[in-house]
N, C-alpha and C positions, 0 to 999 in steps of 0.2 A: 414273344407274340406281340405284334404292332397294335396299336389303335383304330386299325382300318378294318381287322377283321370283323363282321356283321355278328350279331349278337348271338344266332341260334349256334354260331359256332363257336365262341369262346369257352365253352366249356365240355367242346368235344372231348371224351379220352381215347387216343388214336393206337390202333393196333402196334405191339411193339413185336418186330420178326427178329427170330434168331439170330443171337450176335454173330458178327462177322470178320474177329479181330486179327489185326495184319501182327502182331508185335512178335511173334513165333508161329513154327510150323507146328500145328495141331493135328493130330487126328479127328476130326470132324463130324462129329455124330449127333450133333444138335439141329438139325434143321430137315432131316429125315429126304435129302439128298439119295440119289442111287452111287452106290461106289462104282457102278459099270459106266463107261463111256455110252456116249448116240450110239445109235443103230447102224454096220456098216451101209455106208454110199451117203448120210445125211451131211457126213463134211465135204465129199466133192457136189453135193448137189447145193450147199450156200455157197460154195467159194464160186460155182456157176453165177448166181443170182448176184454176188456181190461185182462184178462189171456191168449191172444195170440198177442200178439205184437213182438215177437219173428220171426213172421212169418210177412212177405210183404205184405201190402192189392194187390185185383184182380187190375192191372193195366186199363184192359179194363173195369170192374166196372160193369160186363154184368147184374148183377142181380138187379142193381138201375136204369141202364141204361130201362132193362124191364119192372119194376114197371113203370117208366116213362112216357115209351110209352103206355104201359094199359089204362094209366093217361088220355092222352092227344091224345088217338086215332091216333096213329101214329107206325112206327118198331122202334125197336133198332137202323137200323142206323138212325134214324133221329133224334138223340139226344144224345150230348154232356155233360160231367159231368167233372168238375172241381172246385178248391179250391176257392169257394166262385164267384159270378159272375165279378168281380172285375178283377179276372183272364181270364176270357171269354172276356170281353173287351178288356185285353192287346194283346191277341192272334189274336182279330178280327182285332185292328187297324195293328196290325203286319204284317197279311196275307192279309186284302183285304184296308187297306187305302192310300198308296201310288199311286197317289204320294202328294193327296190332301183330305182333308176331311170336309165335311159339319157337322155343329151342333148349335145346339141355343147358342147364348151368354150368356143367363142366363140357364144353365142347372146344371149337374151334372158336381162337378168339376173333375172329374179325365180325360175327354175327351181330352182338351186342353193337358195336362200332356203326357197323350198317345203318340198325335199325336207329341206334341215337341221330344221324348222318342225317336219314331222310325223315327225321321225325313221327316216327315209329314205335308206338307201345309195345316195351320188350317184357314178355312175358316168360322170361329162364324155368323153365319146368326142372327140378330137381332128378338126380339120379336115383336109384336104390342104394341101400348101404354098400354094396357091393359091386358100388359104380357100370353098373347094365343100365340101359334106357328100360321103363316099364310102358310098354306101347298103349299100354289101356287108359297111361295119363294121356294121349292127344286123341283121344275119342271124341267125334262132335266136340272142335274147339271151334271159336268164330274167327278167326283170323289165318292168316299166314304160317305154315309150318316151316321150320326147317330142319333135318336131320343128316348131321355127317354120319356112312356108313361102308367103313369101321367106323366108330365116332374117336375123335379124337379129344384131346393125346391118351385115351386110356385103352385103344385098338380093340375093342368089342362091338361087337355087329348084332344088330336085328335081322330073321329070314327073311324073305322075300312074302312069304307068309301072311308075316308081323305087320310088314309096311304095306299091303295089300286090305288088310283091315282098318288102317288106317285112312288109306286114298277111299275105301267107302264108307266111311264116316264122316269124311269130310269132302263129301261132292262137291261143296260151295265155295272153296279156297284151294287156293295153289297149296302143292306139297313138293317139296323142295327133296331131293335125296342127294347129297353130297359125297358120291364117289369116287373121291381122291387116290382112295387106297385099294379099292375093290380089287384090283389086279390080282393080291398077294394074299387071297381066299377067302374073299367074302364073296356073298351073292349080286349078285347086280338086279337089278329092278328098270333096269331098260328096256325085256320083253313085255311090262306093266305096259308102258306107253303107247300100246295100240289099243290098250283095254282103257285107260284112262285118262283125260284130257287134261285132270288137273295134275297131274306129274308131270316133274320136268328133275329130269336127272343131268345132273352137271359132275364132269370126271375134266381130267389134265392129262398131259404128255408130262408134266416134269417129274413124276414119281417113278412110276413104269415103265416111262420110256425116257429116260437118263435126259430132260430137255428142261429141266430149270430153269437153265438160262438164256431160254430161247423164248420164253413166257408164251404159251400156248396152252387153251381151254376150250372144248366143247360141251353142247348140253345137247339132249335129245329128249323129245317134247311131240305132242300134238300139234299140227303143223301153226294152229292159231296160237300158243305161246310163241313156240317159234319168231314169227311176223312178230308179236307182239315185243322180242326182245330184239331185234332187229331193228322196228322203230326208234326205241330207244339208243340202239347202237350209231343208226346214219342221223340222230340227233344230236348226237356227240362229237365221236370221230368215227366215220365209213374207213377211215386207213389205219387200223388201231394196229391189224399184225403187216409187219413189213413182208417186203418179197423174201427177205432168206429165211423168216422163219415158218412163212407158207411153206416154201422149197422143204427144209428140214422136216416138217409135219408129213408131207408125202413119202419123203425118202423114208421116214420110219414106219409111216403105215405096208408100205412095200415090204420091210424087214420087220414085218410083227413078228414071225414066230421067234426072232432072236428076242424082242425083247420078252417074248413071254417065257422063253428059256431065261433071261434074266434073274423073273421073276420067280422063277422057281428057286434060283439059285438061293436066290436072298431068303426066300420062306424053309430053305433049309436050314439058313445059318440060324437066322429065328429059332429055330424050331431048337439047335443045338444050344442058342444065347439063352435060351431059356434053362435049358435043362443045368448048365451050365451057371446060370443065377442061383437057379434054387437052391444048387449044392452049396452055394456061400451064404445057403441062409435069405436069400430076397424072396417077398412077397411076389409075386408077378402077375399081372392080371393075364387074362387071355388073348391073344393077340391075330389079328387077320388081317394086319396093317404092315410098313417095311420098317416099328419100331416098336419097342414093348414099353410098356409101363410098372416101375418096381423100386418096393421100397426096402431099406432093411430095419431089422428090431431094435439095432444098434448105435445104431446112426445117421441124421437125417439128411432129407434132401439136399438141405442149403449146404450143408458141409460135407457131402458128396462131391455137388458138384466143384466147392469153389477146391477142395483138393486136387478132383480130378483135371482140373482146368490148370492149377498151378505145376503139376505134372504133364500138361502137352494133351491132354483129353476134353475136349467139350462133348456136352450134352445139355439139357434141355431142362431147367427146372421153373416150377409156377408156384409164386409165393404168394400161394392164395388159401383160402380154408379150404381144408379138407385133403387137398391135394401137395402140401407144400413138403411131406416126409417122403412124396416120390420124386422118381427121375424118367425122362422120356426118354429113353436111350435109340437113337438112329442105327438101324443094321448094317452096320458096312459090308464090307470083304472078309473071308476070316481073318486075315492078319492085323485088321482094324482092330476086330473084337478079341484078339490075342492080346493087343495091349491093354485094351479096357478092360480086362478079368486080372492081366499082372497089377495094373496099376491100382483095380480093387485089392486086391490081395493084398497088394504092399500097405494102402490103408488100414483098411480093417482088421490084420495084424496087430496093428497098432491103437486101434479106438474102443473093439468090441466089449472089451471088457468097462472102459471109461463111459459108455453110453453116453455119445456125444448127440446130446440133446441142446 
């Protein structure tokens, strides 16, 4: 860190995303990736776009923006496009979370990050022992809400219900509902948004729709959020998603039902990864996300994972209280989670009885 950095930032602690290490071929299930490739047609429609890069993509992005709303039963302006959702986050906490903001203590780490960022009183609202959000903690709070749902990394969700008692309690501040995962059966809260002005639901292509790395994010809102983050966006950068990953976001909205076949696919494996954990004995929470969360009695998280990782397996561990005897496991392919089950096995073979603690 230089000398030149300004002071409210020297002591930022900046989100650290899933390692990425080149040194061997891993199996890959730490950063909650789709094993499925894009959608067909989304690689001939960027290799189209990439003979014009010479030219500035649509700033207003009006023809993704359309597809969008098509989507999700709503207009253009009720819907938000930016450089992966990650960026929707920093503009939400920007614009509506001063001068304080509400969020689970075990959630998605970039909130916290956020709110330090734009000088924001971060107020972590605690889980239950049994790591569920309890919705009657954000009743009539005064500030800023935000809720991932599934929340992560522990893939448990609030109904539409839950989060609907919520948005009227708190007429007076934005509510944020973070549906990254929603695709892989959780409920979505985007029909709320004609009932309520202060929601604003922010979802991705890179989960659901196999687009990672094409960094692509929508929200959908009441059309005054909307504008309202849009200000903020041509305050910034108006050219934040290029031409091929516009191109790409169309071609997959074209081809939704594949990825929604996807997403089934993967909620199966789930569905087996679980059943599957528990026979080796792991805790597992419940999951409506594309990764589960789960500890053993045996053995903990840190030396889960640094085994599994020395074996050719990543996954996902947080050395934090409370949470540091689990593991976030990402759903791959079956063949993915065939080697994560030998390579458990081949462990805990060997620890269970030692209780490596």
């Amino acid at each position: 860190m230089s000398r030149y950095l300004i002071d409210r930032y020297q002591a930022l602690e900046a989100y650290t995303p899933g390692e990425q290490p080149r040194d061997m071929q891993y199996v890959k299930l730490n950063t909650n990736e789709s094993p499925y490739p894009p959608a067909p047609g989304v690689t001939e429609a960027v290799l189209a776009e990439a003979g014009r890069l010479q030219l500035y993509s649509d700033p207003v992005c009006a023809d993704l923006r359309d597809a969008l709303a098509a989507r999700y039963s709503v207009t253009r302006q009720n819907v938000f496009v930016s450089n992966g959702s990650d960026d929707i986050l920093n503009f939400a906490f920007m614009a509506f979370g001063s001068p304080r903001a509400y969020f689970p203590d075990i959630s998605y780490g970039f909130y916290p990050v956020y709110a330090d960022l734009h000088g924001i009183a971060a107020h972590p609202v605690p889980l239950r022992s049994d790591f569920s959000i309890d919705p009657t903690d954000y009743t009539s709070l005064d500030g800023f809400i935000a809720i991932a749902n599934p929340n992560a990394p522990t893939g448990m969700t609030l109904s539409r219900a839950q989060i609907e008692d919520i948005l009227q309690t708190n007429p007076d501040h934005v509510v944020l509902i973070d549906e990254a995962y929603v695709d892989f059966g959780a409920e979505s809260c985007v029909p709320l948004t004609a009932k309520y002005d202060n929601l604003l639901v922010v979802q991705t292509f890179s989960k659901s729709r196999s687009m990672a790395g094409a960094r692509l994010g929508f929200a959908i809102a009441n059309d005054g959020l909307i504008a309202d983050l849009e200000k903020i966006k041509f305050s910034t950068n108006p050219y934040s998603i290029n031409r091929m990953t516009l191109a790409a976001g169309l071609a997959t909205l074209k081809a939704d039902d594949a990825c929604m076949a996807n997403c089934q696919r993967v909620i199966d494996t789930r569905e087996a990864t679980i059943s599957r954990l528990r026979q080796m004995r792991f805790e597992v929470l419940p999951s409506k996300a594309n990764f589960v969360f789960a500890r053993h009695p045996h053995a903990n998280g840190g030396f889960l994972y640094r085994q599994l990782k020395a074996r050719g397996v990543l996954v996902r561990h947080f050395d934090t209280p409370r949470i540091r005897d689990f593991l976030r496991i990402t759903i791959g392919a079956p063949e993915q989670m065939e080697v994560l089950f030998e390579k458990l096995e081949e462990i805990l073979d060997g620890t269970v009885a030692a209780d490596k603690y």
